[in-house]
PDB file as gemmi writes it, atoms N, CA and C in Angstrom:
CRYST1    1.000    1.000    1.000  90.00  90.00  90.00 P 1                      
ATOM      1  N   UNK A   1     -10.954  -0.233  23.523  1.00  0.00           N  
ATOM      2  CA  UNK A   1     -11.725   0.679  22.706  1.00  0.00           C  
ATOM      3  C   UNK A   1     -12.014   1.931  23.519  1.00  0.00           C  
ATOM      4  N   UNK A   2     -12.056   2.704  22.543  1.00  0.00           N  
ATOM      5  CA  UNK A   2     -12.089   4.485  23.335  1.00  0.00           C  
ATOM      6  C   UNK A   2     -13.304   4.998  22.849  1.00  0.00           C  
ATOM      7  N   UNK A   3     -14.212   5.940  23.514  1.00  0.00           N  
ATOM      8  CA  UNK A   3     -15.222   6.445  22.935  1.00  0.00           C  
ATOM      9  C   UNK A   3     -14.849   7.608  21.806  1.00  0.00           C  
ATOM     10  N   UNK A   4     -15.641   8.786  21.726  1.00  0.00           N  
ATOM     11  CA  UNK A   4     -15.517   9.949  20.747  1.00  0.00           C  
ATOM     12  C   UNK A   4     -14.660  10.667  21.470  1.00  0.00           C  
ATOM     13  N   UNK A   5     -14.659  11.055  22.873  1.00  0.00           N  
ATOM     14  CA  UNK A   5     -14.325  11.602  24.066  1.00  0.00           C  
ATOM     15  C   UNK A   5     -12.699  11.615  24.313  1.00  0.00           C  
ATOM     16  N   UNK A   6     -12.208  10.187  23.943  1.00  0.00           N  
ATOM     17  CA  UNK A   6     -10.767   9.749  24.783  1.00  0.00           C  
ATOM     18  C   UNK A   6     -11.488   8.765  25.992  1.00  0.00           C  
ATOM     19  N   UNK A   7     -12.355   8.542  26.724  1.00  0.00           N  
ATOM     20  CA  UNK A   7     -12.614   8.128  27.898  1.00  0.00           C  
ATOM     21  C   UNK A   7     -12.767   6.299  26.812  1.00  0.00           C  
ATOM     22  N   UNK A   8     -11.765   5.622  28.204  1.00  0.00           N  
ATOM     23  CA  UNK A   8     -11.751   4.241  27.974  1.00  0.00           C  
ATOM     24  C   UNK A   8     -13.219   3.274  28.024  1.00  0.00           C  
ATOM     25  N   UNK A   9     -13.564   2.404  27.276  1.00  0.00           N  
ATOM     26  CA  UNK A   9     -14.545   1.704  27.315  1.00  0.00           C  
ATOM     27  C   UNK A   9     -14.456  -0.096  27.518  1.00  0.00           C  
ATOM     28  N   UNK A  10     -13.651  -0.443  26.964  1.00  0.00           N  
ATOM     29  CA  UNK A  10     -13.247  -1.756  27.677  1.00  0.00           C  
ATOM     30  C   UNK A  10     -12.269  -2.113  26.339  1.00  0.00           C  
ATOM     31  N   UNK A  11     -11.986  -3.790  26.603  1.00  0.00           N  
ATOM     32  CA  UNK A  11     -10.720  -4.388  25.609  1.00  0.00           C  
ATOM     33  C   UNK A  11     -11.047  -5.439  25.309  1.00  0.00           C  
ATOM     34  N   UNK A  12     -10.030  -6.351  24.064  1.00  0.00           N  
ATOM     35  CA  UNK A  12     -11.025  -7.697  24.288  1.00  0.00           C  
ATOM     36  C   UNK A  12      -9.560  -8.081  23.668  1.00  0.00           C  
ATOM     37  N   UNK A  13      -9.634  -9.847  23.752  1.00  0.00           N  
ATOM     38  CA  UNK A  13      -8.694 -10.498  23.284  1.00  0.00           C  
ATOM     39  C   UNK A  13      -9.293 -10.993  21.630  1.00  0.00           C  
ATOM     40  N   UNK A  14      -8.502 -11.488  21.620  1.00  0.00           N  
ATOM     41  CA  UNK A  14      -8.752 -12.443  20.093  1.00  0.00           C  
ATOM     42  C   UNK A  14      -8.664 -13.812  20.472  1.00  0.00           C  
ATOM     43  N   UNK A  15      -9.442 -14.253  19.953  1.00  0.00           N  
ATOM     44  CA  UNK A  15      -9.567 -15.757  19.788  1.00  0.00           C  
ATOM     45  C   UNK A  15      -8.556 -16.979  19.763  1.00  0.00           C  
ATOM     46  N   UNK A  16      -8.081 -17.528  20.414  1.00  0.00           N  
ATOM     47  CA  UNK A  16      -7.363 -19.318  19.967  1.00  0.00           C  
ATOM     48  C   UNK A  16      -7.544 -20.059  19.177  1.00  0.00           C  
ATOM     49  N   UNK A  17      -7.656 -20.130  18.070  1.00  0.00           N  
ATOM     50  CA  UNK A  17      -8.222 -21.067  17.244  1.00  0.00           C  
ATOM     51  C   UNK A  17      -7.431 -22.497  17.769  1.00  0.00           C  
ATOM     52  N   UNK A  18      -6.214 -22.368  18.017  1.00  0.00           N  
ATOM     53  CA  UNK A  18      -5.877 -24.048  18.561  1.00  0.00           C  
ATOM     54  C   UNK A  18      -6.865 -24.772  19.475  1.00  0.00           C  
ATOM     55  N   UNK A  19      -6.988 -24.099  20.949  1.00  0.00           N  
ATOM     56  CA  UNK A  19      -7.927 -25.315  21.853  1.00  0.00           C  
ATOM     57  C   UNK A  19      -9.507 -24.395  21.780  1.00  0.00           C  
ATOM     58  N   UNK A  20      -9.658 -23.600  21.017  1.00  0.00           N  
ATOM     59  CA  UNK A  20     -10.874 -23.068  21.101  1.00  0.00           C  
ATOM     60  C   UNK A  20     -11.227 -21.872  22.080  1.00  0.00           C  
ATOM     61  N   UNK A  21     -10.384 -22.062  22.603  1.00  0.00           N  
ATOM     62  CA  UNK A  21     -10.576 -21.176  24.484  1.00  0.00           C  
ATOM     63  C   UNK A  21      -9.983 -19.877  23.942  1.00  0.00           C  
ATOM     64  N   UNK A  22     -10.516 -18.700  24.666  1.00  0.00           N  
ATOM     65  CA  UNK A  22      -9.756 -17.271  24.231  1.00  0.00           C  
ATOM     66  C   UNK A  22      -8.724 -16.939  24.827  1.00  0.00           C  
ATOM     67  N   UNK A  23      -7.519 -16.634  24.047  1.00  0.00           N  
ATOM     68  CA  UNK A  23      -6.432 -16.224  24.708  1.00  0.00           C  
ATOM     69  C   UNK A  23      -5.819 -14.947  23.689  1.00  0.00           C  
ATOM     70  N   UNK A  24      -4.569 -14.158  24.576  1.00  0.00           N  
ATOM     71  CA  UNK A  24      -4.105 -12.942  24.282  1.00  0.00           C  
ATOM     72  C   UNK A  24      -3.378 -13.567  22.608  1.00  0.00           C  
ATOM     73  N   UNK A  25      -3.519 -12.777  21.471  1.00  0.00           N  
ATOM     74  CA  UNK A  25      -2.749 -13.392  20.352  1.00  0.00           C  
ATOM     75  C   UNK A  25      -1.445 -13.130  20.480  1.00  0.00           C  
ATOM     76  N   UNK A  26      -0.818 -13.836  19.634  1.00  0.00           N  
ATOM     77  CA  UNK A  26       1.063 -13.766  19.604  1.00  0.00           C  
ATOM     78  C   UNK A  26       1.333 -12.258  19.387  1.00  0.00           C  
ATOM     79  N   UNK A  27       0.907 -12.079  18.545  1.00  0.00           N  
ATOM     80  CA  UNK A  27       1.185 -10.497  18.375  1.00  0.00           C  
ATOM     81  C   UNK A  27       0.199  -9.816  17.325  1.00  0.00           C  
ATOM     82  N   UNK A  28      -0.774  -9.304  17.790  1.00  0.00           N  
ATOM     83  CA  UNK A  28      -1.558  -8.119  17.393  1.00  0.00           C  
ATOM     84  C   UNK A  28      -1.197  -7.217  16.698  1.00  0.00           C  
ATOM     85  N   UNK A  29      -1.618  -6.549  15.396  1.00  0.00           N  
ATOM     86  CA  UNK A  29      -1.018  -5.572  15.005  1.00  0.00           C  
ATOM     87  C   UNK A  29      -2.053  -4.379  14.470  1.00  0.00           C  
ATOM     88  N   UNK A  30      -2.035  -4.466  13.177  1.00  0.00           N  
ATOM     89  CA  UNK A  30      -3.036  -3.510  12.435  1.00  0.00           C  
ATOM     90  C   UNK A  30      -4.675  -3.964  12.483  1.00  0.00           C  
ATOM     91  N   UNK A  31      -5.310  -2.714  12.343  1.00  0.00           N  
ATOM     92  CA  UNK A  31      -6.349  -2.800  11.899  1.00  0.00           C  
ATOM     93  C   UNK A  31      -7.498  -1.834  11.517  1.00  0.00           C  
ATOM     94  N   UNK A  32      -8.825  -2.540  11.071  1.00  0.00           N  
ATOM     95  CA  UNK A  32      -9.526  -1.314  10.021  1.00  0.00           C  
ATOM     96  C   UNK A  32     -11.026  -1.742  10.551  1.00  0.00           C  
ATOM     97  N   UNK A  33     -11.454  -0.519  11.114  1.00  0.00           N  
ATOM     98  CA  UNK A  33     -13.010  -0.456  10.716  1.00  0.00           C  
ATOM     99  C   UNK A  33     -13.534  -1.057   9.430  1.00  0.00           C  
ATOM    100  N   UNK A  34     -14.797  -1.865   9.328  1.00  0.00           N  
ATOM    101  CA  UNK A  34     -14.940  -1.490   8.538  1.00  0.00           C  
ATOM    102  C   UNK A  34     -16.232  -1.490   7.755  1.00  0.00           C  
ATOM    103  N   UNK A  35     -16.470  -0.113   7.211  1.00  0.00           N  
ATOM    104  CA  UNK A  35     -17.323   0.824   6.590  1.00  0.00           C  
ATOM    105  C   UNK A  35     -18.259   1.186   7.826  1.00  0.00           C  
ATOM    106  N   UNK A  36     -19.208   0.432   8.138  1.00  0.00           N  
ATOM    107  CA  UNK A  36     -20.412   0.713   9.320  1.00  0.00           C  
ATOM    108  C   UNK A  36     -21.065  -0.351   9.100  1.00  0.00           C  
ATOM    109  N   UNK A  37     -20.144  -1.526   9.329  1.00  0.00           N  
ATOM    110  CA  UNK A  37     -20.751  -2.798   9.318  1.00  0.00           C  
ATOM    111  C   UNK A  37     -20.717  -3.574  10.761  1.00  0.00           C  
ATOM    112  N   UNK A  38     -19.837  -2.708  11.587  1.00  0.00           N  
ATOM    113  CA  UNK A  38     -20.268  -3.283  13.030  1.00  0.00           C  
ATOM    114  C   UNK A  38     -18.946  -4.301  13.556  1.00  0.00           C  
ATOM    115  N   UNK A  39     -18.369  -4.055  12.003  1.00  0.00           N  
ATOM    116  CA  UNK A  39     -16.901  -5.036  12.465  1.00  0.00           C  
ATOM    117  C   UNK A  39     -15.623  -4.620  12.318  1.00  0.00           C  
ATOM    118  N   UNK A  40     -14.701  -4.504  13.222  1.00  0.00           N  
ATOM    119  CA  UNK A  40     -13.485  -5.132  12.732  1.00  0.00           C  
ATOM    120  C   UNK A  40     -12.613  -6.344  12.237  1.00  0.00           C  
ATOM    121  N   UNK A  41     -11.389  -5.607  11.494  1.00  0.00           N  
ATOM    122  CA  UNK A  41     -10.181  -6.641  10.975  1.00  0.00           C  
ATOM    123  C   UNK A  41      -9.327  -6.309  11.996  1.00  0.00           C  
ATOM    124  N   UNK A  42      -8.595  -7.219  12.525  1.00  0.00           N  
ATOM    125  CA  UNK A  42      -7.662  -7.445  12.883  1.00  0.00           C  
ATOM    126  C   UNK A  42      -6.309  -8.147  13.261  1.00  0.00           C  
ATOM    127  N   UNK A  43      -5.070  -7.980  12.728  1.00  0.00           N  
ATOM    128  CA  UNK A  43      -3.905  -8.924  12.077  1.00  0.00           C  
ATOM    129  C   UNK A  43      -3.574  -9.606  13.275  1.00  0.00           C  
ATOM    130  N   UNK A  44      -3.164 -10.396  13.076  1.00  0.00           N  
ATOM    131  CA  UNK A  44      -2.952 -11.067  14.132  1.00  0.00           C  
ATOM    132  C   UNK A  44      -1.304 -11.918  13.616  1.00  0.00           C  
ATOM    133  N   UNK A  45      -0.683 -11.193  13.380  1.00  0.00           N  
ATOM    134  CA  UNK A  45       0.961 -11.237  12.803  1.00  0.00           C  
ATOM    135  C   UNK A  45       1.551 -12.585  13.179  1.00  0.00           C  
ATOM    136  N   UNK A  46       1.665 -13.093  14.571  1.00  0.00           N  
ATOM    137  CA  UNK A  46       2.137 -14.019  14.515  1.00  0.00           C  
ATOM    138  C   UNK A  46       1.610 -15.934  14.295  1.00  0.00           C  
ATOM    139  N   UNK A  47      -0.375 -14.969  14.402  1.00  0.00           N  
ATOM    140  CA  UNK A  47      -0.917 -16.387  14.326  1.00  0.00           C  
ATOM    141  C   UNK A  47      -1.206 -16.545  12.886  1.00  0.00           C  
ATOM    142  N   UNK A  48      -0.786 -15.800  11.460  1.00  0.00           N  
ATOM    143  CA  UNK A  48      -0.718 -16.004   9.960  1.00  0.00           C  
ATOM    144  C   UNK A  48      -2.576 -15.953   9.922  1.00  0.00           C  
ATOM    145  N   UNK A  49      -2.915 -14.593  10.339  1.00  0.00           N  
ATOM    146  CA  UNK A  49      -4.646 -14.674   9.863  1.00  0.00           C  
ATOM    147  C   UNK A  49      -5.078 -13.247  10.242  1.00  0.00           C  
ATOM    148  N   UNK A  50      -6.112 -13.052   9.857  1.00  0.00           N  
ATOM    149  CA  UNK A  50      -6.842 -11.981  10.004  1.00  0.00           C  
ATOM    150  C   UNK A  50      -8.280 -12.380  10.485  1.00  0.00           C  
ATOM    151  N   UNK A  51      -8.334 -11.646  12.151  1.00  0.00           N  
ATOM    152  CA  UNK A  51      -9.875 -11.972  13.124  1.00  0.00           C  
ATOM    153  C   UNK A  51     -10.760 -10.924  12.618  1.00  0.00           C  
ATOM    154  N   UNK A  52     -12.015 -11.792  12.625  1.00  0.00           N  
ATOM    155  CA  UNK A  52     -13.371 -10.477  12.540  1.00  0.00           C  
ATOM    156  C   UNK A  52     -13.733 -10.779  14.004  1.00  0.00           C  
ATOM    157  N   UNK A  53     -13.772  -8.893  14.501  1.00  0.00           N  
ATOM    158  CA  UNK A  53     -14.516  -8.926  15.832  1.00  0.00           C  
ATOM    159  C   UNK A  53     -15.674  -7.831  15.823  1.00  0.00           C  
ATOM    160  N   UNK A  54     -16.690  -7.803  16.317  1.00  0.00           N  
ATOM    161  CA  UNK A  54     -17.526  -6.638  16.327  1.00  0.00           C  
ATOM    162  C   UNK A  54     -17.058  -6.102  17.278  1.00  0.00           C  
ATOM    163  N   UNK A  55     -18.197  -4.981  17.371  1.00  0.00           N  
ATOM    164  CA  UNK A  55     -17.444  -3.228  18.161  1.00  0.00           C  
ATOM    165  C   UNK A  55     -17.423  -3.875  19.285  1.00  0.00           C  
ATOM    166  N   UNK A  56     -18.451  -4.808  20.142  1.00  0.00           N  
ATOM    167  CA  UNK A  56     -18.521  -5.348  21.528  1.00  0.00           C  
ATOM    168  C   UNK A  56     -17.767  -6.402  22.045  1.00  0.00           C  
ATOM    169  N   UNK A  57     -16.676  -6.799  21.034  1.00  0.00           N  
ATOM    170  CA  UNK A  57     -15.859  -7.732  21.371  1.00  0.00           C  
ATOM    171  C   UNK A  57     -15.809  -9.157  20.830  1.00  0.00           C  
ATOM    172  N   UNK A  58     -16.977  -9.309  20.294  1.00  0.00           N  
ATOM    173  CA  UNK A  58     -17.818 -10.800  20.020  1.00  0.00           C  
ATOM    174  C   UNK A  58     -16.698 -11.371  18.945  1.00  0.00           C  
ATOM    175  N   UNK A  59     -16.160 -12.479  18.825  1.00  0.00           N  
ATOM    176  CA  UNK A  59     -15.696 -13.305  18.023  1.00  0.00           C  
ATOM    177  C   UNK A  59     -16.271 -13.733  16.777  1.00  0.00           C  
ATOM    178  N   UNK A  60     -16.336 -13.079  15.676  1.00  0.00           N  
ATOM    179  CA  UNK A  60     -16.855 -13.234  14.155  1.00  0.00           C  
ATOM    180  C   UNK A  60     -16.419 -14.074  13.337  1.00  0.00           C  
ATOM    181  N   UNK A  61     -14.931 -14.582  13.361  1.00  0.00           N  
ATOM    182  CA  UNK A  61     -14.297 -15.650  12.807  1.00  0.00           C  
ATOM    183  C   UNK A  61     -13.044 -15.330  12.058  1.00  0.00           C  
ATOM    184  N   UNK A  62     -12.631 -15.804  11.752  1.00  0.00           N  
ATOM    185  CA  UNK A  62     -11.358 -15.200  10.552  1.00  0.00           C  
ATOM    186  C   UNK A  62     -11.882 -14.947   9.120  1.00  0.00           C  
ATOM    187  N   UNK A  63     -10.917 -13.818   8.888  1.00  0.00           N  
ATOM    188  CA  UNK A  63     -11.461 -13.032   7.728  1.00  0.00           C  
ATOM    189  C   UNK A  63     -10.410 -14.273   6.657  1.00  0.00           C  
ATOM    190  N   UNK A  64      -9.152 -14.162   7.174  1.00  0.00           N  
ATOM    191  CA  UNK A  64      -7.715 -15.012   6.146  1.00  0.00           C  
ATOM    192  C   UNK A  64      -6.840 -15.851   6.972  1.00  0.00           C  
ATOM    193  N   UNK A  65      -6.599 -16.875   6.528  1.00  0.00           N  
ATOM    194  CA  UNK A  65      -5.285 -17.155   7.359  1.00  0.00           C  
ATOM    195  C   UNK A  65      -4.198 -17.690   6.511  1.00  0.00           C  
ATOM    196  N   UNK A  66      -3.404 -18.572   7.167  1.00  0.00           N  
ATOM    197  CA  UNK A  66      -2.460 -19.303   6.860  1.00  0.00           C  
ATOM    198  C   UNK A  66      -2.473 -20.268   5.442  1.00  0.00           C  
ATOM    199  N   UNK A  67      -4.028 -20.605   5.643  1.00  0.00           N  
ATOM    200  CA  UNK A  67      -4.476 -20.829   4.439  1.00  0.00           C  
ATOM    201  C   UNK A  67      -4.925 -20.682   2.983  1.00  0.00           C  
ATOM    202  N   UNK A  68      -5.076 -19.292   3.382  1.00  0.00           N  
ATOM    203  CA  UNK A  68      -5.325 -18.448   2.045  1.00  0.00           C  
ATOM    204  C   UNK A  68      -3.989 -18.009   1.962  1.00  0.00           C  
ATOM    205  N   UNK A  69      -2.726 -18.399   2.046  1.00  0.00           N  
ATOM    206  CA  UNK A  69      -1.273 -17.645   1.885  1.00  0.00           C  
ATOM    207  C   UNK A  69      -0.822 -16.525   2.671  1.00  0.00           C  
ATOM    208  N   UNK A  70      -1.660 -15.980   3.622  1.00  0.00           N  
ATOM    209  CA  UNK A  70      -1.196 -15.404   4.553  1.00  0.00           C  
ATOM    210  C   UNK A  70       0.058 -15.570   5.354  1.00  0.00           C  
ATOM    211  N   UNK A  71       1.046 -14.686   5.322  1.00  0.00           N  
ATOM    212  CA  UNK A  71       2.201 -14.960   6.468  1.00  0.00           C  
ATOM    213  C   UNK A  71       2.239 -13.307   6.788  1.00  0.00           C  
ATOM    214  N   UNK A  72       2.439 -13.336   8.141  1.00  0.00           N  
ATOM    215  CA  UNK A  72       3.018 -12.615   9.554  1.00  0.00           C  
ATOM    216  C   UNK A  72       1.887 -11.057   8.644  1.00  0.00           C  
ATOM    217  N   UNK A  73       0.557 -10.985   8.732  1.00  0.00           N  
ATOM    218  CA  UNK A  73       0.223 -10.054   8.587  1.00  0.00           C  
ATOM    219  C   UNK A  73       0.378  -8.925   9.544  1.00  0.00           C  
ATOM    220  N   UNK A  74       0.438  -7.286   8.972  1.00  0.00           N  
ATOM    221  CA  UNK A  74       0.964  -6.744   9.820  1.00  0.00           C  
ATOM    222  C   UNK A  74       0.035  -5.600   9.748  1.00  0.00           C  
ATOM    223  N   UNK A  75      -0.830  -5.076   8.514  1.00  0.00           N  
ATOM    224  CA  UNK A  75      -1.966  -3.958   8.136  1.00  0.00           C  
ATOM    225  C   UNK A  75      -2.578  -4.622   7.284  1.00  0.00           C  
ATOM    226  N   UNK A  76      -4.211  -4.296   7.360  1.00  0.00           N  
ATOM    227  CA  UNK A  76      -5.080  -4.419   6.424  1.00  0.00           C  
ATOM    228  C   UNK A  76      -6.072  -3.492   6.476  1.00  0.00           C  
ATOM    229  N   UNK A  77      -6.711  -3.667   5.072  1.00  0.00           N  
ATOM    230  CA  UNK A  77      -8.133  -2.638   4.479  1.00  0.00           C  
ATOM    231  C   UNK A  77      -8.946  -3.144   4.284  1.00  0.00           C  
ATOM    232  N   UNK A  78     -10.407  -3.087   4.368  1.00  0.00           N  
ATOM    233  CA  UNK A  78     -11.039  -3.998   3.788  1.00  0.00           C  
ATOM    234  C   UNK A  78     -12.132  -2.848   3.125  1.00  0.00           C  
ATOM    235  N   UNK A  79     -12.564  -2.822   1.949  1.00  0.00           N  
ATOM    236  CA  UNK A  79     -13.416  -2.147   1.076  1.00  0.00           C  
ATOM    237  C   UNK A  79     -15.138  -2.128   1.473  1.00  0.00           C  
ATOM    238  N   UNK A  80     -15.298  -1.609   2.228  1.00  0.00           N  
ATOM    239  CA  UNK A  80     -16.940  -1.364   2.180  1.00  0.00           C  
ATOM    240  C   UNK A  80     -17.768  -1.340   1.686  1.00  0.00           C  
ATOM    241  N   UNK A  81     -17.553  -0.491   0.237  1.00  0.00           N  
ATOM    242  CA  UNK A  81     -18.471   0.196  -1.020  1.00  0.00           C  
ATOM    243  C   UNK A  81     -18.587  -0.733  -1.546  1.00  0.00           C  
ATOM    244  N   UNK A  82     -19.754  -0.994  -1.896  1.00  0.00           N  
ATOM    245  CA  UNK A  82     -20.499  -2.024  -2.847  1.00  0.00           C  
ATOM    246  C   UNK A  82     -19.705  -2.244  -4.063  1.00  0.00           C  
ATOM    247  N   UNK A  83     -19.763  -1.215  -5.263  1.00  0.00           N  
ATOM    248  CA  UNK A  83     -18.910  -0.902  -5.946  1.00  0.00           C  
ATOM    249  C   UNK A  83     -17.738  -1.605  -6.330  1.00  0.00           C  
ATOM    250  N   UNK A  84     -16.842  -1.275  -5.168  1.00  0.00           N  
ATOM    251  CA  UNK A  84     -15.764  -1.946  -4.914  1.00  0.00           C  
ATOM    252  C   UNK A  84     -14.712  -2.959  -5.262  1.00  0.00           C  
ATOM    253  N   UNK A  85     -16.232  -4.302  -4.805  1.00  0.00           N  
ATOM    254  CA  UNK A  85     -16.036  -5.612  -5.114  1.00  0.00           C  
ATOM    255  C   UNK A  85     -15.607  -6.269  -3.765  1.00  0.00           C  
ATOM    256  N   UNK A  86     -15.300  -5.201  -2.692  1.00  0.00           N  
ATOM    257  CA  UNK A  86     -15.364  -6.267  -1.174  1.00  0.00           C  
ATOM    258  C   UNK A  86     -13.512  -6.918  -1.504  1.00  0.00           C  
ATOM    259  N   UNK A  87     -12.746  -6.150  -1.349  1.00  0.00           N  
ATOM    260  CA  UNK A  87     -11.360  -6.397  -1.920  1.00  0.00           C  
ATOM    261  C   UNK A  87     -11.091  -6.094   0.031  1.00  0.00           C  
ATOM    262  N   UNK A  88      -9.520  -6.942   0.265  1.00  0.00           N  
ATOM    263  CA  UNK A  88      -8.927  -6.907   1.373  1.00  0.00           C  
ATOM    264  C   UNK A  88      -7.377  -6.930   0.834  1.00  0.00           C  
ATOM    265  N   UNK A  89      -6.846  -5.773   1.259  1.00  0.00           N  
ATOM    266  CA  UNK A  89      -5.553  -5.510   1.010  1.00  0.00           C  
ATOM    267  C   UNK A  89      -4.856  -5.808   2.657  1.00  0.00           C  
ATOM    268  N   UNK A  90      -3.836  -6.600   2.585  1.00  0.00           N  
ATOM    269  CA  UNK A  90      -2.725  -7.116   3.650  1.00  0.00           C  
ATOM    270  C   UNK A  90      -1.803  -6.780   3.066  1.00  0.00           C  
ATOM    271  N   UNK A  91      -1.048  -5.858   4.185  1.00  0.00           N  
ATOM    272  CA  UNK A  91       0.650  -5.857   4.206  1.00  0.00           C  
ATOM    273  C   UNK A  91       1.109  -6.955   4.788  1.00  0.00           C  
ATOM    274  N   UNK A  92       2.032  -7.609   4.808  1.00  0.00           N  
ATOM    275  CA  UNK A  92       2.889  -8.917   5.524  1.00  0.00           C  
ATOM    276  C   UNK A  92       4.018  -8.118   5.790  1.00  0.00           C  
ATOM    277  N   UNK A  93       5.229  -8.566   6.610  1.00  0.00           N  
ATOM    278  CA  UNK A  93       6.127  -8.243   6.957  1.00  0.00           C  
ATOM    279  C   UNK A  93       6.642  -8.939   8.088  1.00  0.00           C  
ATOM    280  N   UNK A  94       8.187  -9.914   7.790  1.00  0.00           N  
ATOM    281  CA  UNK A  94       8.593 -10.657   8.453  1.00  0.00           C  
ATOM    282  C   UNK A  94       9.975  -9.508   8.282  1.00  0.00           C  
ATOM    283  N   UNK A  95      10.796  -9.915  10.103  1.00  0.00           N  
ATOM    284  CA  UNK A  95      12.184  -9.460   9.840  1.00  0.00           C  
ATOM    285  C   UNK A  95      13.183 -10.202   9.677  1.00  0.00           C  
ATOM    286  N   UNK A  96      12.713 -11.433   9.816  1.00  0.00           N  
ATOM    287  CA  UNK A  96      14.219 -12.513   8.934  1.00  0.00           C  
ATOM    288  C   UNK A  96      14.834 -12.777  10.449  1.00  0.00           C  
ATOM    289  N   UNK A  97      14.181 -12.822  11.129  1.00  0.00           N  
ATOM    290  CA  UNK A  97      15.057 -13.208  12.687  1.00  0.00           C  
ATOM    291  C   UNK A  97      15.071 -14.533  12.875  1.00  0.00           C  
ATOM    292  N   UNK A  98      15.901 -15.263  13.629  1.00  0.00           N  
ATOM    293  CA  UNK A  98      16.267 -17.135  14.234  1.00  0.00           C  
ATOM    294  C   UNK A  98      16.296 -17.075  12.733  1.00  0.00           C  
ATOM    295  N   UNK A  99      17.205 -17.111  12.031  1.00  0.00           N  
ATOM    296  CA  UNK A  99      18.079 -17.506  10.626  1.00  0.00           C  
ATOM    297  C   UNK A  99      16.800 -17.602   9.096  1.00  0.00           C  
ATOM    298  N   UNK A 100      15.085 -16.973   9.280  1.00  0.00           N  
ATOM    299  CA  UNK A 100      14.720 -16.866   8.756  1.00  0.00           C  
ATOM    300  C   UNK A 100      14.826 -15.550   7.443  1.00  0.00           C  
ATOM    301  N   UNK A 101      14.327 -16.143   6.461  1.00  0.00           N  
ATOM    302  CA  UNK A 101      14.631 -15.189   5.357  1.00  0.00           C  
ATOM    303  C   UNK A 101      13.662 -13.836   5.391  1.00  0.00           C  
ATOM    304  N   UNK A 102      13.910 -12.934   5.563  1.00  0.00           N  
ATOM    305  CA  UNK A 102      12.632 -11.737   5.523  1.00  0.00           C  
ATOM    306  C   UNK A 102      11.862 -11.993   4.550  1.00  0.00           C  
ATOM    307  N   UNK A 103      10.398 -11.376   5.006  1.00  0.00           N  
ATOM    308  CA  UNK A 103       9.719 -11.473   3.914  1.00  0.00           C  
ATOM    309  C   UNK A 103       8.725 -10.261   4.089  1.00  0.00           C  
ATOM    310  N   UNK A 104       8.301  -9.712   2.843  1.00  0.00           N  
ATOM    311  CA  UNK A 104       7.887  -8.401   2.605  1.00  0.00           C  
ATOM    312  C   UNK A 104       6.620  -8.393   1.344  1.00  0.00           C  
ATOM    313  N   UNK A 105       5.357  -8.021   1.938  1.00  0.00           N  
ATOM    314  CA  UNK A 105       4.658  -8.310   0.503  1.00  0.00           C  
ATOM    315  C   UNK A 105       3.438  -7.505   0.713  1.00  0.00           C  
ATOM    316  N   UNK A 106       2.530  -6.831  -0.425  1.00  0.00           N  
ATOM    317  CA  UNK A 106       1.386  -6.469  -0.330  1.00  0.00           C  
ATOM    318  C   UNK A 106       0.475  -7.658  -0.520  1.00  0.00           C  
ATOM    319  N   UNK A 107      -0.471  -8.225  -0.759  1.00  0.00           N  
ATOM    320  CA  UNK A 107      -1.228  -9.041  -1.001  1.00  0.00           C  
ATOM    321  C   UNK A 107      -3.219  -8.295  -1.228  1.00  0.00           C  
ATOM    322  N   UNK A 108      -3.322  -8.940  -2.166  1.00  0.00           N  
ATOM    323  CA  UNK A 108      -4.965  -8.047  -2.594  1.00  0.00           C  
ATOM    324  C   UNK A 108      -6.241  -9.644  -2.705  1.00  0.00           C  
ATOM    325  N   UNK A 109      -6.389  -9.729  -1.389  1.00  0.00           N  
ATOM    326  CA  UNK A 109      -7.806 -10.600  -1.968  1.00  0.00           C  
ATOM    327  C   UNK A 109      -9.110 -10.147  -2.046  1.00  0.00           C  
ATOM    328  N   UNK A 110      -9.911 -11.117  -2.994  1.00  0.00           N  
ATOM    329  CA  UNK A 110     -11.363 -11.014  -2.967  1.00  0.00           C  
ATOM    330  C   UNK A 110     -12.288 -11.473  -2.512  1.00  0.00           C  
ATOM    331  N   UNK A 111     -13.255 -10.892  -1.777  1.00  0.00           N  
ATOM    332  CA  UNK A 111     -14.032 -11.890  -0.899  1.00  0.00           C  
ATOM    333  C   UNK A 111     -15.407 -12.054  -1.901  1.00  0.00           C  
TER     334      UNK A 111                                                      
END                                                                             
């Protein structure tokens, strides 16, 4: 994380959900502030989920995973405004590599 400035402020990993312990994720990708709630989304492409972390690093939990139909997320939004309805838009995007079929999708859930 960077301040207003450019000047570096520190980094954080994402979570393991396998043994519990924190480790670097498979592959990291997109992500969204979001509104001025103190948290981020962030994809986590190869582990099929989306982490909530606050600004200080803290582990919030998963927003989606594997379970809610998630595969290889790659961008997400998540809606702030009351209004709204609290909607989370995921891009997915697989490239069909080791003899798998690509796969390509928007996806819109509701929280």
């Amino acid at each position: 994380m960077f301040d207003q400035t450019g000047t570096f402020q520190r980094q954080f990993v994402l979570p393991n959900r396998d043994n519990g312990t924190e480790s670097q994720s498979a592959r990291p990708y997109g992500l969204c502030v979001i509104g001025n709630t103190g948290m981020i989304a962030v994809c986590d492409r190869d582990g099929h989920r989306v982490v909530l972390m606050t600004y200080d690093g803290a582990d919030a939990g998963d927003l989606l995973t594997s379970n809610d139909g998630l595969q290889y997320p790659c961008d997400v939004e998540v809606t702030a405004a009351e209004d709204a309805g609290k909607l989370i838009a995921v891009i997915e995007s697989s490239s069909g590599l080791l003899g798998n079929e690509p796969h390509h999708a928007v996806k819109l859930f509701a929280l």
